[in-house]
N, C-alpha and C positions, 0 to 999 in steps of 0.2 A: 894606707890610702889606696882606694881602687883604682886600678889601670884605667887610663880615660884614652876610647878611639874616638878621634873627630872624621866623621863622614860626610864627604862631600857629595850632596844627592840635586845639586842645584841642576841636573842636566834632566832630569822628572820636568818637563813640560805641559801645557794645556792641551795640545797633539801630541799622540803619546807615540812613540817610535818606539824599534828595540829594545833600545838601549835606555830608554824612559821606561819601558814595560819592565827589563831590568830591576834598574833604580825601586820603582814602585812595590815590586816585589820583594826586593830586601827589607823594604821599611815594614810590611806587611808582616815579615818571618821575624824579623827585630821586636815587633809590637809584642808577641806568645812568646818571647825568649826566657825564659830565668837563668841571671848568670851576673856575677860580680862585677864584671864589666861595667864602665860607664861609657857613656856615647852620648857626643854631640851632635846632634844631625842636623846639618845647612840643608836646607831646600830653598828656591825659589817662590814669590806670591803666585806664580802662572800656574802652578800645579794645585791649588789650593784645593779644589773642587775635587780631585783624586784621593785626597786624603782626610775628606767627610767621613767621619763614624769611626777613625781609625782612632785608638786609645793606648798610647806608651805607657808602658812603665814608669816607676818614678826613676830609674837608673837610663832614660834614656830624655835628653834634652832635646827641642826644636827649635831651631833658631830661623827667622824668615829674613829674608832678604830681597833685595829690588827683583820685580819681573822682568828687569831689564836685560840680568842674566841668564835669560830662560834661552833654552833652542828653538824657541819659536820665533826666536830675531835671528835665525840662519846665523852669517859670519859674525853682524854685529854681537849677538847674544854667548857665538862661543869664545870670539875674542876677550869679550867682557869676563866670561867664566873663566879663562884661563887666567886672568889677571886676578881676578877676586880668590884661586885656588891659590897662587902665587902669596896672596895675604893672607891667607888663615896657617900656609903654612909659616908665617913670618911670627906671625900672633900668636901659635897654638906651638912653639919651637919646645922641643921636646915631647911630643904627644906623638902617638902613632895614627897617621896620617892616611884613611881610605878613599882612593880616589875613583869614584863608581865607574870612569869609562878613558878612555886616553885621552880626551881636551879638556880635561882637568890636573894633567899629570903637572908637578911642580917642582922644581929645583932647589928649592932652599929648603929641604929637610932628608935628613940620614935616617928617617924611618917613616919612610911611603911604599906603603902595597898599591901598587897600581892595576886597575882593572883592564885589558887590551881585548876588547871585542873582535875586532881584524884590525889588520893594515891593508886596506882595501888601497886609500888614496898614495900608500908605496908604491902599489903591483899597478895600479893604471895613473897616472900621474896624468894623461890627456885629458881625464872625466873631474880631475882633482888638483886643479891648477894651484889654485890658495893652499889645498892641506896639504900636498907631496911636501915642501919644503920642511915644514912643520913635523910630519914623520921622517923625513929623511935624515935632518940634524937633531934639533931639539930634543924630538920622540927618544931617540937612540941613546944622547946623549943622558936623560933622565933616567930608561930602565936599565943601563950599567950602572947607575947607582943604587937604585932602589933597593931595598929590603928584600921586599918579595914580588912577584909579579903574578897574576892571579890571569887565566882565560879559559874560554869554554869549549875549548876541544885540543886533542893531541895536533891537530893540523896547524893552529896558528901556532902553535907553542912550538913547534916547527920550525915555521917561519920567523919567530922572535929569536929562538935561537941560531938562524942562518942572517938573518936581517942586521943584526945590532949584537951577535955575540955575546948574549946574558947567559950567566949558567944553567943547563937545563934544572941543576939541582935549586935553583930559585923562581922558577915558573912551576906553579900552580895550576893543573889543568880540574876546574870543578867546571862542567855541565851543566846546564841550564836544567833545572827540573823538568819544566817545558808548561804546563798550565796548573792552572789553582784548582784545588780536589774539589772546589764547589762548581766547576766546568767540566768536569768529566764525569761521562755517561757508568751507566751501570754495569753495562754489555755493552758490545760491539753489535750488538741484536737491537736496543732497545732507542736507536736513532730513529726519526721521525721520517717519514717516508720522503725520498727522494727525488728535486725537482730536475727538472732538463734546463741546467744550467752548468757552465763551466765556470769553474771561481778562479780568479787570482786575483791574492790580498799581499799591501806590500806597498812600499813607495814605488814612486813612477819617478824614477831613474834610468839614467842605460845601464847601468850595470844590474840591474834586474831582470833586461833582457822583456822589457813588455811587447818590444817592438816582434823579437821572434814569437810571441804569443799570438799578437795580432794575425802575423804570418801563419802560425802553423794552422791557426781555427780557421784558416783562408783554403786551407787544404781539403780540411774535411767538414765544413759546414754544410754541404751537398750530400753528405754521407748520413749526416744527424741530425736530431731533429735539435737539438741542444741550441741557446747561445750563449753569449760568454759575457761574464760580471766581471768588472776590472776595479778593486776598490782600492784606494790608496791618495796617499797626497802627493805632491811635488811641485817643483819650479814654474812659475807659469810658460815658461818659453819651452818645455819639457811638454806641459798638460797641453801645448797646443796641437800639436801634433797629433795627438789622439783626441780630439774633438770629435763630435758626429761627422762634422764637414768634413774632416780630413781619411775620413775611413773611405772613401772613395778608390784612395791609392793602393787601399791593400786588400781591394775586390771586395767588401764587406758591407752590407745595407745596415744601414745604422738603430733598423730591428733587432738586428741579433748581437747588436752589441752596446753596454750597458755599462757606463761610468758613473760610478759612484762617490769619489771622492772619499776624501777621509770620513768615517764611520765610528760610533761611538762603540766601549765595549760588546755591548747585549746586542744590536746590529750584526756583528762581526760575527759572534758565537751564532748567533741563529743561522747567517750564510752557510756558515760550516757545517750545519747540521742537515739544511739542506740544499748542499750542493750533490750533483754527480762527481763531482773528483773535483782537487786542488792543482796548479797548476803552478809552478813554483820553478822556473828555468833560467834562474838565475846564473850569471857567468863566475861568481863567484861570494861566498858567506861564508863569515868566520865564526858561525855556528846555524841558523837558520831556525828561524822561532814558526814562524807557519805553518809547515808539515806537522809539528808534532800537534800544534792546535786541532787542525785538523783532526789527525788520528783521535786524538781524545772526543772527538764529537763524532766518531762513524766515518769519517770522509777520507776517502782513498784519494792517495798522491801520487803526482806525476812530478819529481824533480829531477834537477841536473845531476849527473855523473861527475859533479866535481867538486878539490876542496873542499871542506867538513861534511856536505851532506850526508856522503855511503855514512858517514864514522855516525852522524846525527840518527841518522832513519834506518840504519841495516836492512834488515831482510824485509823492511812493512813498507815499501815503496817501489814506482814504476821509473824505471831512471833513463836520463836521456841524454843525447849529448847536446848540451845548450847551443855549440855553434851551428848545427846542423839544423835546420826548419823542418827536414822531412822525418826528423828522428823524434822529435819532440810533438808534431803532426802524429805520427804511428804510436808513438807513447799515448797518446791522450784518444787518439780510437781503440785503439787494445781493451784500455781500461775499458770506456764506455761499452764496447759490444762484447765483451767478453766478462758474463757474469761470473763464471767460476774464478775468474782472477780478481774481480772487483773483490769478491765476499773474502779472498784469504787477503786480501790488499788490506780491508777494516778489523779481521778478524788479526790481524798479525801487526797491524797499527795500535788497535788498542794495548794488545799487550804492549 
């Protein structure tokens, strides 16, 4: 009888996040797999439209379930998910159990590989009042049990093992590929000529730090002729802050700055192709999917000095120290006037 894994992919939503790009991406590499393996894959109806044209094998099963548990209902939708994770593993007892992201991680089975993207809502527990609890006990309590534990860089795998004590020899460090071979350019030569715009793609969080964004292009908007595209989604009490009206506060005419809100794939890819450089000054990523988009379309980055990204991006990035405005300002004019650093910026990104 063939080994059967049941995969929990219900966290693939209709706004695709990370961790949804993720999700999306495994089902894609599952689709071209040949292998004895059986798999059951749970998704949500919210994602439906992501997984148009996509054609499983017969050795892989799709099960759909309510949109209810989608992440597009924030806490309702992951509360929901961690309950419905909780029954499949009750349902599925004895199967090997993947669980695509940590708010699907579930207690009642002795053989769960759990996926752990960061513990962002450990390390700042102010910006993460509902989830600290939920990783502080729960989380900790699950990967000491778990099978295996699977993440996408040596940095959280770090942290999981100083956090909750799991063996390092049961965490998993596999790396995000970083984009799908039908998104990347031929050359690092052969990107489409370059607008005077600054991009930062990304939720609109604090802990993405947009605010220091806003500040640093407050710095040198006098200096260039650039302005700056902010695309991303977030909380409305978050997105209000950065409205046009509010740009007042941070010396900024609401000319040169340009809110885009959440964007579909082809949107996203095209910014990147033609932006002047990436902007990504995040305070902390437990691996960071942007930069490397980026790189793969020609576009030079400007990220933080912190936490996975040196281990993400090595030598093909312009690095800053997120807390500082004037560093992440002089990062982001570097790049822009300084062409001989721009071109090994895309030349050493694509590689």
């Amino acid at each position: 009888m063939k080994e059967t894994i049941i995969i929990n992919a219900t966290n693939i939503g209709r706004t695709l996040d990370g961790i949804g790009i993720y999700g999306l991406d495994l089902l894609r590499e599952l689709a071209t797999m040949e292998t004895d393996l059986r798999f059951i894959i749970y998704v949500n109806r919210s994602c439906a439209e992501h997984l148009v044209g996509l054609a499983f094998p017969r050795n892989c099963v799709v099960r759909w379930v309510s949109g209810a548990v989608s992440p597009d209902h924030r806490f309702k939708g992951h509360l929901l998910r961690l309950l419905f994770a909780n029954y499949l593993a009750l349902r599925h007892r004895g199967y090997v159990i993947f669980s695509t992201s940590q708010l699907e991680a579930v207690q009642f089975s002795s053989r769960q590989i759990v996926m752990i993207h960061d513990l962002i809502p450990l390390l700042f527990k102010k910006w993460h009042k509902k989830q600290y609890y939920y990783y502080k006990y729960y989380l900790g309590h699950v990967l000491r049990s778990a099978r295996m534990v699977v993440t996408p860089s040596q940095h959280t795998k770090g942290l999981i093992v100083k956090s909750y004590g799991v063996p390092a020899e049961r965490i998993r460090v596999i790396h995000r590929y970083g984009v799908g071979v039908g998104e990347v350019l031929e050359s690092a030569t052969s990107c489409v000529e370059k607008e005077k715009f600054i991009l930062y793609i990304g939720r609109i969080v604090q802990m993405k730090n947009v605010i220091g964004v806003l500040r640093a292009f407050a710095q040198i908007k006098d200096k260039v002729d650039h302005k700056l595209v902010i695309a991303g989604s977030g909380r409305e009490h978050i997105l209000r802050e950065f409205d046009a009206g509010s740009l007042s506060k941070f010396h900024l005419e609401p000319d040169r700055v340009e809110f885009k809100g959440y964007i579909p794939d082809k949107e996203m890819q095209s910014l990147f192709s033609r932006a002047s450089l990436l902007v990504f000054p995040s305070f902390y990523e437990g691996f960071g999917l942007p930069p490397l988009q980026a790189m793969a379309h020609g576009c030079p980055v400007v990220v933080s000095n912190t936490a996975s990204l040196p281990e993400v991006c090595g030598d093909a990035a312009q690095y800053v120290d997120p807390t500082d405005i004037c560093s992440i300002a002089e990062g982001m004019y570097k790049v822009l006037t300084d062409s001989t650093l721009r071109q090994s910026l895309m030349e050493r990104g694509f590689e």
